[in-house]
C-alpha atoms as one frame of an Amber mdcrd trajectory, in Angstrom:
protein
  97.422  89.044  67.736  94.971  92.041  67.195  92.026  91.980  65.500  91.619
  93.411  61.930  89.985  97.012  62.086  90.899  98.328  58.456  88.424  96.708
  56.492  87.875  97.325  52.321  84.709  97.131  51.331  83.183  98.293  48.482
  80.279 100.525  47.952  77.791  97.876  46.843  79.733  94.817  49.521  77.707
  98.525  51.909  74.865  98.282  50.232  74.534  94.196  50.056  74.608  94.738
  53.766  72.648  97.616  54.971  69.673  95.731  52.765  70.629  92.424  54.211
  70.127  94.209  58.033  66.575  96.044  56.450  65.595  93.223  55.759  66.513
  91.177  59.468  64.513  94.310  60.892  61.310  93.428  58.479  61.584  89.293
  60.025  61.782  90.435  63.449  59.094  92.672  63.153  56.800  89.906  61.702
  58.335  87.962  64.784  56.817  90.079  67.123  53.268  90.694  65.768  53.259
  86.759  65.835  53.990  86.903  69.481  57.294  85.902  70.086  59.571  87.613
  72.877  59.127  91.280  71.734  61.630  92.746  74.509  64.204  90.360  72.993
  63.195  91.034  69.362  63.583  95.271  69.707  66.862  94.923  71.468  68.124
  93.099  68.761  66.414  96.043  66.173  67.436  98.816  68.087  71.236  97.224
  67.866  70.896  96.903  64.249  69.143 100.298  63.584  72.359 102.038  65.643
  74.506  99.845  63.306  73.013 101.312  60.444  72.766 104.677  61.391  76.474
 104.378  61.931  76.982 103.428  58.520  75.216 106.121  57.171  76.800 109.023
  59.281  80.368 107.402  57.687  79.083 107.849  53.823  80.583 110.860  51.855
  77.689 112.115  49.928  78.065 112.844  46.590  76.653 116.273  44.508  77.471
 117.640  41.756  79.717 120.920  41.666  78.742 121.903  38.575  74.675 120.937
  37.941  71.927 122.398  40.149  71.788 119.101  43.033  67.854 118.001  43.185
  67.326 115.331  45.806  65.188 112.802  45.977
C-alpha cells in the first residue's frame, strides 16, 4: 500500500499549523538559552523553518485586480 500524498487541507487547518510550528520554534529557543543541547535544538529549528518556508513558497497570494494592492 502507498502512502497518502494528496492531502485537503484547508486554509486555516495551514494556518493552525504554521502557528503551531512558530510557536515549537519560540520553546526550543527558550530551551537553548536555558542550556539544553543547542546543536540538537537548531537542527530540529532549522527542519521546521525549511518546513515552513515550504509552505509558504506553495501559497497563491491573493490581490485585488481591480483596487490599488497596499501591503502590509
Amino acid at each position: 500500500m502507498k502512502p497518502n500524498t494528496n492531502f485537503e487541507l484547508s486554509v486555516k487547518d495551514i494556518d493552525i499549523i504554521e502557528t503551531a510550528l512558530k510557536n515549537k520554534i519560540g520553546r526550543r529557543s527558550q530551551r537553548i538559552i536555558e542550556g539544553e543541547d543547542p546543536e540538537m535544538l537548531q537542527t530540529e529549528m532549522k527542519e521546521i523553518n525549511e518546513l515552513l518556508a515550504r509552505i509558504h513558497h506553495q501559497k497563491t497570494w491573493y490581490r485585488p485586480k481591480d483596487k490599488i494592492y497596499v501591503g502590509g
